[in-house]
N, C-alpha and C positions, 0 to 999 in steps of 0.2 A: 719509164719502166721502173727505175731506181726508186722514186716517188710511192709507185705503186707498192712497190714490195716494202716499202719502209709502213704505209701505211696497214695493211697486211699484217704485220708483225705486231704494230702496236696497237691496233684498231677492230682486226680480224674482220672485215666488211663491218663494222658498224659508222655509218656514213654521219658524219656530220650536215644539219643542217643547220638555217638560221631563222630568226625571223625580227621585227621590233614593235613596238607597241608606244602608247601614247597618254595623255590624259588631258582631260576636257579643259581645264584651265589654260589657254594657251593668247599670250599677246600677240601673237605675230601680227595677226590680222590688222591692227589697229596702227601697222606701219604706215610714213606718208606712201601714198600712191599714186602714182602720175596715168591720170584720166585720158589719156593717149594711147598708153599701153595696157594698163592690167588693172584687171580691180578685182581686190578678195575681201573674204564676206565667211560668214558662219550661218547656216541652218538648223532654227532650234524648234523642237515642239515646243507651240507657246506654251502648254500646260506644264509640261513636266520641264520644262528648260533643258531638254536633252538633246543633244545634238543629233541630227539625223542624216545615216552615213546614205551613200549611193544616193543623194538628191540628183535629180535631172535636173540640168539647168541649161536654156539655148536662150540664143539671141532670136526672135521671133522674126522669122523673113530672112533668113539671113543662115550661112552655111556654120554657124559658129556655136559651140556648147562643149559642156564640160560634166562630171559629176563633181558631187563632196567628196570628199576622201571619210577616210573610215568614222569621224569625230565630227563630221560635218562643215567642214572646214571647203573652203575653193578656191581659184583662182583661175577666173577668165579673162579671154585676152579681147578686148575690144578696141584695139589699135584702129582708127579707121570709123570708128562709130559715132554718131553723135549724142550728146548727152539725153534727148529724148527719145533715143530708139529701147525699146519694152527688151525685158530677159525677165522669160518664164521661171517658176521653180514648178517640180510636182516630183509629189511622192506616192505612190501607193497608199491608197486608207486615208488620204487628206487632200485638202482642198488647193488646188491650183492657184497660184498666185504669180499677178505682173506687175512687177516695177520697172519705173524706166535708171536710166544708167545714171542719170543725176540725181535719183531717190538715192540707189544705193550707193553711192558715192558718201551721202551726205549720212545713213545709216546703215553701216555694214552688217548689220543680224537682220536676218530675213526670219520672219514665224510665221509658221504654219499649222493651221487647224485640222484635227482627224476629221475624216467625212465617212462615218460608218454609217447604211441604212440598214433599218432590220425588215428581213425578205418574211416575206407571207408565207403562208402553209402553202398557199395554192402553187406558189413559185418550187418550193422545196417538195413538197411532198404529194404535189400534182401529177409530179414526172415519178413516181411513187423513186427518189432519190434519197439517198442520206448520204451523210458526209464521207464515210469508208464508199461508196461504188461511185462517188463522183472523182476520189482519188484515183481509184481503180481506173478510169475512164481516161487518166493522163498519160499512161503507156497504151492503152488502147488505140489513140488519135495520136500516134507521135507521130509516125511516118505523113500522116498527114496535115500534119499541124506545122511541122520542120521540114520543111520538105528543102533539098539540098539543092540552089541555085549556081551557075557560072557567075560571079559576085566578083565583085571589088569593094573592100573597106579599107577604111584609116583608122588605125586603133594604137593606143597608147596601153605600155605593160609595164608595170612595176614589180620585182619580185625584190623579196625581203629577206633575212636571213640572219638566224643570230645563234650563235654557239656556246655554248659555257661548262668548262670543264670543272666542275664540280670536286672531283677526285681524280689525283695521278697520282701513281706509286709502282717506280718496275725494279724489280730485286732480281739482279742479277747472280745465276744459280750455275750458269758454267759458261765457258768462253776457251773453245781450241782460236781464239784471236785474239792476239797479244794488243790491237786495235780497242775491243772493245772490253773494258772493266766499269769498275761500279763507279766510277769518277766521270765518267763519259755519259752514263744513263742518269747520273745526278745533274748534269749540266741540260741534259735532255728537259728531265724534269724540269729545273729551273727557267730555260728558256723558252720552254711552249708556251705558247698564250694561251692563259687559260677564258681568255674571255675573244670573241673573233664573230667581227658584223660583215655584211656585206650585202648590197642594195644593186640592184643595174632598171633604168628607165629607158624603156624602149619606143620609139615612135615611128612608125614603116606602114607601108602599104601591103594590104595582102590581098593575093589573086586567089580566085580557089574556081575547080571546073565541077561540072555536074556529071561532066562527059567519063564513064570508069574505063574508058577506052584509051584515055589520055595514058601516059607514060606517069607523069607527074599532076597530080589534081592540087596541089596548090604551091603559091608559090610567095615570095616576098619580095619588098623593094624598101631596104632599113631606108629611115630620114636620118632621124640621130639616135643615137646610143650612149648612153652616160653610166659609168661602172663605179662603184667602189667598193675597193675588196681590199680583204686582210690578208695578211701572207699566211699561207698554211704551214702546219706541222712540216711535212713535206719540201719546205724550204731550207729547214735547216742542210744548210751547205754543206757543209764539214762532216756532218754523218752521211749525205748523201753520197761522200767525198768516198769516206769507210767504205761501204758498201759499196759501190759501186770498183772499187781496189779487188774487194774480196769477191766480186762476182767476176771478172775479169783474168782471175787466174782460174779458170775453168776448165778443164780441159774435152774432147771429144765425149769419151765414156764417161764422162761425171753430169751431174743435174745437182736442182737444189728444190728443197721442200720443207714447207710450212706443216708444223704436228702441233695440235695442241688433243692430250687423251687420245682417244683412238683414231679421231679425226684426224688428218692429214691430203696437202695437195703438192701438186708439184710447181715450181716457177721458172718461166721462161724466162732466160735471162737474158735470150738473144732475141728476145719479141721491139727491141727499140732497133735491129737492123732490119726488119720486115715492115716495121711502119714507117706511110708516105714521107717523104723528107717536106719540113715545115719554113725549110728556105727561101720560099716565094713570099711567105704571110710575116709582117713586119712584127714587132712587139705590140704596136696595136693597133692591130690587123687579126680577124677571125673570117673563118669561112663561110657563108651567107648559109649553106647546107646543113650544117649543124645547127645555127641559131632556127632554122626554117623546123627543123626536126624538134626544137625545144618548146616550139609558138604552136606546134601540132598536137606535142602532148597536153600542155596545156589546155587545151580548145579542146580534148576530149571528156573534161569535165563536165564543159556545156551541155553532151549528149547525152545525159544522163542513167548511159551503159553501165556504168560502173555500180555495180550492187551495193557494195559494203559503204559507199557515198550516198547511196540513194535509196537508203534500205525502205524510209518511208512509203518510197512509189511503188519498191518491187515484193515489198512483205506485209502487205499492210496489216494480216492479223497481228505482227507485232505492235500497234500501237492503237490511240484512241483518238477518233477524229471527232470533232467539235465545230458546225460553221457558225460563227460566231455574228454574219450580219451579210454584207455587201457591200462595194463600192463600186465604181465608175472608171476604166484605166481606158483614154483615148476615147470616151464612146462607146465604151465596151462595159456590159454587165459582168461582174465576176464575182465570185464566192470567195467570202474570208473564208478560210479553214484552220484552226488552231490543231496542232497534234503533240501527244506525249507518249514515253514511251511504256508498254504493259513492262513484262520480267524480260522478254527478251531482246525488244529496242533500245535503242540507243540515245537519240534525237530528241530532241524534243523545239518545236517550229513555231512559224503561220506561212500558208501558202492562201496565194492570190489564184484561182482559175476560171475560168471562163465559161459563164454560164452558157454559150452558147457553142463552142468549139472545145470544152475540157482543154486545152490548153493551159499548161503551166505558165502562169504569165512570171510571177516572181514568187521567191521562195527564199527564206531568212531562217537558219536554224543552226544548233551547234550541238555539242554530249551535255542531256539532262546531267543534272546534280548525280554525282556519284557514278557516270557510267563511264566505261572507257571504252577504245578501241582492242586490239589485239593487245594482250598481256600475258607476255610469257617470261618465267623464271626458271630455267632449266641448265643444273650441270656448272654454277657458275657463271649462267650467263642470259642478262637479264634486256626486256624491251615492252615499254609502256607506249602507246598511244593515245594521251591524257589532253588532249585538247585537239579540238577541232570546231571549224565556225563556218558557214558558207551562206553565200545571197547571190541572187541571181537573177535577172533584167532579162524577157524577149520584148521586143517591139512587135506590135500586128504591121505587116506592109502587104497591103494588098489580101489574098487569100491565104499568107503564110505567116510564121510568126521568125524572127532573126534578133539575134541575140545582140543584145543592146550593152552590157556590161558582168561581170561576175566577180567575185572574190574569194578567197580560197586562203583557212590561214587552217595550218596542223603543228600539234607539238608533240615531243617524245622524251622519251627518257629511257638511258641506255645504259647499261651498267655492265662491266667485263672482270671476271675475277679467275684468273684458270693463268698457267703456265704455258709459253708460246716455246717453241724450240723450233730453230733453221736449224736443217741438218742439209752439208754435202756430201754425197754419196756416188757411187762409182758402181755402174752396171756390172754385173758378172751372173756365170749361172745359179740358179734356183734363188740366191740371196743376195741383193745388192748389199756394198759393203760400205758401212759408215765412217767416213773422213775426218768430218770436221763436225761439232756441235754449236751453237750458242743457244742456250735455253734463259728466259725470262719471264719472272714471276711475275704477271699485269693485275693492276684493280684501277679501273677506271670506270669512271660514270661521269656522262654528260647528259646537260640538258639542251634539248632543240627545241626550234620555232622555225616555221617558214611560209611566207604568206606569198601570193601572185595577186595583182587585181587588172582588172584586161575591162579596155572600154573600147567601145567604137564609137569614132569622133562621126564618120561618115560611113554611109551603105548604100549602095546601087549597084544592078543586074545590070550585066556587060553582055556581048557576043563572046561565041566563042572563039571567032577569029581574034577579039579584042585579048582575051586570053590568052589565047595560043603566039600574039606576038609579041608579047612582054616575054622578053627573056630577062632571069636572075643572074644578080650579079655573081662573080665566086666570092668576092672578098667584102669584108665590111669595116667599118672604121669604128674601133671603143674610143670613147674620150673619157680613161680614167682619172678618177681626183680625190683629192686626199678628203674633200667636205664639199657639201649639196651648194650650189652654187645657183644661184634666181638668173644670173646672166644667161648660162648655157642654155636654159629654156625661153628663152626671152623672143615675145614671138607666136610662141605656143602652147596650142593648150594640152595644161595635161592634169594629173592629177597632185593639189595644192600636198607637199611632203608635210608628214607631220612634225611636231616640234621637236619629240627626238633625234629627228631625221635631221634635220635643219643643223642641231647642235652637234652630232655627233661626227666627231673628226678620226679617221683612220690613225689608229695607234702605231707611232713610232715603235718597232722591236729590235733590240740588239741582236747579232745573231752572231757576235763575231767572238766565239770562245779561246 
């Protein structure tokens, strides 16, 4: 609770998030590699030598596959194979290509050719379609295109996170606490990191029911969990020390509350004896419940409910559609569609769909040049929504389509410039009566990143009895670490970390004033 109201004060709900980023030039790949267990590789278009992110790649016959990561980069595990067994690559818009494990051993870039065909009138313009009503047609066919199975997957989840405080400055402007002066919020300053990553890879099994009768329609079974994170704001000890002093002499008739202008709330200070005691869950140890609820929200992306995400499918007078040709995904006839934004889109794409089913099969887009998301500057207090990027994989299985991988990266920028005051006050009639003040002058602006990318290793329809007797753990196990470790995964596949990732070691912070 202490945490919370610290952050409260200094932050005023503006959340921190994070994310990291990479660049093409990267040696890792060309490490020795032992032909027993792993072998990584890079996916380039041979034309443009660009790397090509989300490749699909599996071992043919065989329960095993991976994507690229964002740069095109991999790492699969072929412990157990032999040097002749074939791994696919394919991409949307090019040409499928097999090598066997002793090619690529011997040559770690894999190239890949576009395979664009151009469709006939008779194809396009037979079914009297154009490119805006065959979009139209992908929320049309969604209930029957997704349609909601009792499933079992195995899926790997990386989220990313990166913070960077830009600007801090808090001028303290009064203090009924002899605790807190301007040498204390100087030390404050000094001691915040202004710069704070943090990454967590996830590998578990997920159950999900079709049954809405169930109690619970999905559920999880972590494999491994790997964290690494930076200490927050929030840890500084010694302030938490302060406050938590000064919330403690409270009495019955008093409360405490957060004013900045006319704005103001109240803070429970006794909200940490009302919540469940955290004495059964070790330091690392987290409850399977929460993670379960974090894997849910996530996964709502896929659906593509969310408007302001998917403004292309649900507005389409805002923008211009262009099919640009054809290609072949599985067997499957599907329409290029290139889209950019008029004056009021945003977006700007290419979507793959299915000439036969509208089916979104994949979709790669992010904010055309110059546009943003929500942009508000009001009062002192500012929040930009200035990047955002997304792709997205269904597989066809059988008569439905199941989501094969997705990616998800947003960034912002957040700027606070207004005067905070905690005030204790003491209920009486008509006028509560004010106690104690600390008021402080904030300007702060950070910048955020934060990506997820979620793949499914495996997908198969279960019973529901088969559903129903998996029971969820309560507890799960983090294995936090100070730097990305090749051991911890070793074994499995997941997706190859970029080289920032690789290098970047959690920053020692002092925190002892």
């Amino acid at each position: 609770m202490i945490r919370v109201i610290l952050l409260s004060i200094l932050l005023t709900q503006i959340s921190f998030a994070k994310g990291i980023s990479q660049t093409i030039q990267e040696d890792t790949i060309f490490d020795t590699i032992q032909l027993k267990e792993e072998l990584k590789g890079l996916v380039l278009d041979i034309d443009s030598q660009i790397g090509l992110p989300y490749a699909n790649i599996y071992v043919l016959h065989k329960n095993i596959g991976v994507i690229s990561n964002e740069k095109g980069y991999f790492s699969i595990n072929i412990k157990g194979l032999n040097s002749d067994d074939t791994i696919r690559f394919q991409y949307i818009g090019y040409k499928t290509k097999n090598i066997t494990i002793g090619e690529l051993d011997t040559s770690k870039v894999v190239y890949l050719k576009e395979e664009i065909f151009n469709l006939s009138e008779t194809i396009i313009f037979g079914n009297k379609l154009n490119a805006e009503s065959i979009v139209k047609k992908v929320l049309e066919n969604k209930e029957s295109n997704y349609k909601k199975t009792t499933a079992y997957k195995q899926a790997f989840i990386r989220e990313k996170d990166i913070a960077d405080i830009e600007e801090m400055n808090l001028n303290l402007k009064k203090s009924s606490f002899s605790e807190i002066d301007p040498e204390l919020l100087e030390l404050v300053e000094e001691k915040t990191p202004k710069h704070s990553t943090s990454y967590t890879d996830f590998l578990g099994n997920l159950y999900s029911s079709s049954n809405e009768n169930d109690s619970i329609t999905f559920k999880i079974d972590p494999i491994r969990t790997v964290s690494l994170k930076e200490k927050d704001i929030a840890e500084l000890e010694q302030i938490e020390t302060v406050f938590k002093n000064i919330f403690n002499n409270t009495e019955e008739e008093e409360y405490w509350k957060i004013k900045t202008g006319i704005l103001s709330q109240k803070i429970d200070v006794n909200e940490e004896k009302d919540e469940p005691k955290k004495d059964s869950l070790n330091e690392n140890e987290r409850k399977v419940s929460s993670f379960r609820r974090r894997i849910l929200s996530q996964l709502n992306y896929s659906t593509m409910n969310y408007k302001k995400e998917w403004e292309f499918l649900h507005s389409t007078g805002k923008y211009k559609y262009n099919i640009i040709g054809g290609t072949r995904v599985n067997g499957e006839d599907v329409y290029i569609i290139d889209f950019t934004p008029r004056s009021g889109g945003e977006f700007i794409g290419r979507m793959y769909i299915s000439m036969n089913t509208f089916a979104l099969i994949r979709a790669d887009y992010e904010y055309a040049p110059d546009k943003t998301g929500t942009d508000i500057h009001l009062f002192g207090v500012g929040y930009t929504e200035d990047q955002f990027s997304g792709s997205i994989y269904f597989e066809k299985k059988d008569s439905t389509y199941s989501l094969k991988y997705f990616s998800r990266k947003a960034g912002s920028y957040a700027s606070f410039d207004r005067s905070l005051s905690l005030l204790k006050k003491r209920k009486r009639f008509l006028f509560d009566k004010k106690l104690d003040e600390f008021k402080v002058g904030v300007i702060l602006s950070v910048k955020m990143e934060e990506s997820v990318e979620f793949v499914v290793l495996d997908d198969k329809q279960i019973s529901h009895n088969e559903y129903a007797d998996f029971e969820q753990k309560e507890k799960m196990e983090i294995i936090y670490v100070d730097q990305f470790d090749d051991k911890l995964w070793s074994g499995y596949s997941i997706i190859e970390p970029t080289k920032q990732m690789r290098e970047y070691r959690k920053q020692k912070v002092d925190y002892n004033f």
